[in-house]
N, C-alpha and C positions, 0 to 999 in steps of 0.2 A: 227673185230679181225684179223690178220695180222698170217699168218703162221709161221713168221719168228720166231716169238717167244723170242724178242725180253726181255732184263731181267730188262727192264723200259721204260717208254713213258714220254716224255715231252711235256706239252702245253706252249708254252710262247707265248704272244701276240708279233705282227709284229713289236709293235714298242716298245720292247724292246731288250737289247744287254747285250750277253755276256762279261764283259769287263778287265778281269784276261786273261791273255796268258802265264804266269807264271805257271799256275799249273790247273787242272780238275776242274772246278766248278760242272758238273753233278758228276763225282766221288765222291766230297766233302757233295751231296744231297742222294746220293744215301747208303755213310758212315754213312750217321746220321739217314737215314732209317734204317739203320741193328742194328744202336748201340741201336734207341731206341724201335727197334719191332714193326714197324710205317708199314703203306703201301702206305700213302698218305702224301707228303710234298707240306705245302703250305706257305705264308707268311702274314704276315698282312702289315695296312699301318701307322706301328707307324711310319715314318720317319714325319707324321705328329701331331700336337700336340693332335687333338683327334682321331688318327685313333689305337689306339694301341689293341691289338685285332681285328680288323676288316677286316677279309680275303679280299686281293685281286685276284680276279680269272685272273690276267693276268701271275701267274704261277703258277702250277699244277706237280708237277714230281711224277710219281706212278711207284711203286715197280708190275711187273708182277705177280699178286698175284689172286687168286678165288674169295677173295674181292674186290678188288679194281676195278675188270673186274666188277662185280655184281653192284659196286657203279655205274658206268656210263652208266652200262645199264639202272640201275635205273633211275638214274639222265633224261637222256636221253624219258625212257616212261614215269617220270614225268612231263618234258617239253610236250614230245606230248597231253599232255593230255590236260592240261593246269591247269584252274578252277578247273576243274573237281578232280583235285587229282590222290594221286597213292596211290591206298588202301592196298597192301601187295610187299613191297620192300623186294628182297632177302637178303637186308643186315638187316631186321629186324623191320625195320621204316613199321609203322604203317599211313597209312594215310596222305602222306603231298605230297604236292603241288609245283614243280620250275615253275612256270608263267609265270615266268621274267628271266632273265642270269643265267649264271654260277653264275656267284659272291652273286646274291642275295642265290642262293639256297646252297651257301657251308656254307655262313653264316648262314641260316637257320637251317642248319643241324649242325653247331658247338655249337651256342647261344641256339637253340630251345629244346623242348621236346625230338628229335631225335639225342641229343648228346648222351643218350647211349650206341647206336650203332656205332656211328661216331666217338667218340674220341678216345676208343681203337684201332683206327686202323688208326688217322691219328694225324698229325704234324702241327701246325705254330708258325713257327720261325720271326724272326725280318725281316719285310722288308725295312729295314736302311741297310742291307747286302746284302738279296737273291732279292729283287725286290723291290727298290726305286724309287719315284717317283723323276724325273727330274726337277721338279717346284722348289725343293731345292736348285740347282744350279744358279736360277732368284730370282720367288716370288710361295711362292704356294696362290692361293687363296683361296683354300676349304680346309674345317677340322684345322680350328684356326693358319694357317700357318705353317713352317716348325717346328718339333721339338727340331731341335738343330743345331741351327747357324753355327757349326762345317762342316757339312755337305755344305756347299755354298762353305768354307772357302779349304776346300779340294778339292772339286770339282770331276774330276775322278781320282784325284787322290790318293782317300780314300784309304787306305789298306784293309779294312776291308770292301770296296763293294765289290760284288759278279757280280749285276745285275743289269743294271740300265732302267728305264723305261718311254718311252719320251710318258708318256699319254697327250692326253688332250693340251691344249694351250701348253707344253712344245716341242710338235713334232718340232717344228721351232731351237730349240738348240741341236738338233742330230746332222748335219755336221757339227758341231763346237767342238763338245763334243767326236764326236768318231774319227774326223778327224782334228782337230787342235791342236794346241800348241805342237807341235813336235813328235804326236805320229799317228799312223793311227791300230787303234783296228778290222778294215777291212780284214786288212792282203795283200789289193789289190794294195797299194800305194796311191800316192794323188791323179793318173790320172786314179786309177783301178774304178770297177764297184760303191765298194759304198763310195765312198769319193770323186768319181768327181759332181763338180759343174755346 
C-alpha cells in the first residue's frame, strides 16, 4: 500500500496503450466508477465472438476504497496459498482458491459462488472500448474470431476505443498500430523512444 494515497490504481498489461489524446480515458473509468457505486472496473473480451462476459485481467482500474484494498489482499493470500484455498476472505468469500492468474480468479469471483460479494462492488464494461484485443485488426484466432468486422475496418481509428491491447500473436502490429499511418499515439515522434524502429 502506497502512502500516497492515491484516489485509484491502474493495472494494465505492458502491452497494452492508451490510445485517445483527445480527452481522459482514466477520468472517463474512474466517472463510471462513481456513477455506478462500483469499486472495481474491469472489461471483458466480447470484442470476440465468444468472449462476452469473460473478464480480461489485463485491465483492472480500482477506486481507493476499504474494499477493493481487502480484494487484493485477498486475491493476493489466495494466490499464496494456492490449492490450498483462502478460507475467510475480508470481502466475505468463503473458501475459494486463485491457483492460477489474475484473470482466472476475477473470473472466478464474477461467474462463481463468490459473486455475491463481488458484484456489488465491481464493474465489467465492454472490452470492444476499454480493453480490446488487437488480433481484430489482422485475424484473431481464439474465442470463434472477431466479433464484429467493423472493428478490423476502423482499426485505430474507432471513436469509440478506449484501449487497445496487442496480446498474444498481435504484439507484432504495435509499431504499426501506434506508430503508423500518420499518427504517433507515443507522444515521442517517429524517431522518439517508442516508435523508433
Amino acid at each position: 500500500e502506497s502512502p500516497e494515497q492515491f484516489s485509484h490504481v491502474l493495472m494494465l498489461d505492458a502491452d497494452a496503450a492508451l490510445v485517445r489524446q483527445d480527452h481522459d480515458t482514466l477520468q472517463l473509468m474512474a466517472d463510471a466508477l462513481e456513477k455506478k457505486g462500483k469499486d472495481v472496473f474491469m472489461a471483458d473480451e466480447d470484442w470476440l465472438v465468444y468472449g462476452k462476459g469473460r473478464i480480461n485481467g489485463g485491465l483492472v482500474f480500482a477506486k481507493n476504497t476499504e474494499w477493493s484494498r481487502n480484494l487484493f489482499r485477498d486475491t493476493v493470500e489466495a494466490h499464496s496459498r494456492g490449492n490450498k484455498g483462502y478460507q475467510n476472505w475480508r470481502i466475505g468469500v468463503l473458501d475459494q482458491q486463485c491457483s492460477s492468474n489474475e484473470q482466472v480468479c476475477l473470473n472466478d469471483l464474477w461467474h462463481g459462488n463468490p459473486k455475491e460479494f463481488f458484484r456489488p462492488h465491481a464493474m465489467v464494461e465492454s472490452g470492444k472500448k476499454w480493453n480490446r484485443g488487437a488480433c481484430v485488426m489482422r485475424q484473431c484466432g481464439d474465442g470463434g474470431g472477431a466479433s464484429d468486422p467493423k472493428m478490423k475496418k476502423l482499426g485505430m481509428g474507432d471513436p469509440n476505443l478506449e484501449i487497445m491491447h496487442f496480446m498474444g500473436a498481435s504484439k507484432g502490429a504495435a509499431l504499426e498500430a501506434l506508430c503508423g499511418g500518420g499518427r504517433d499515439l507515443t507522444g515521442g515522434g517517429k524517431t522518439g523512444y517508442g516508435c523508433k524502429s
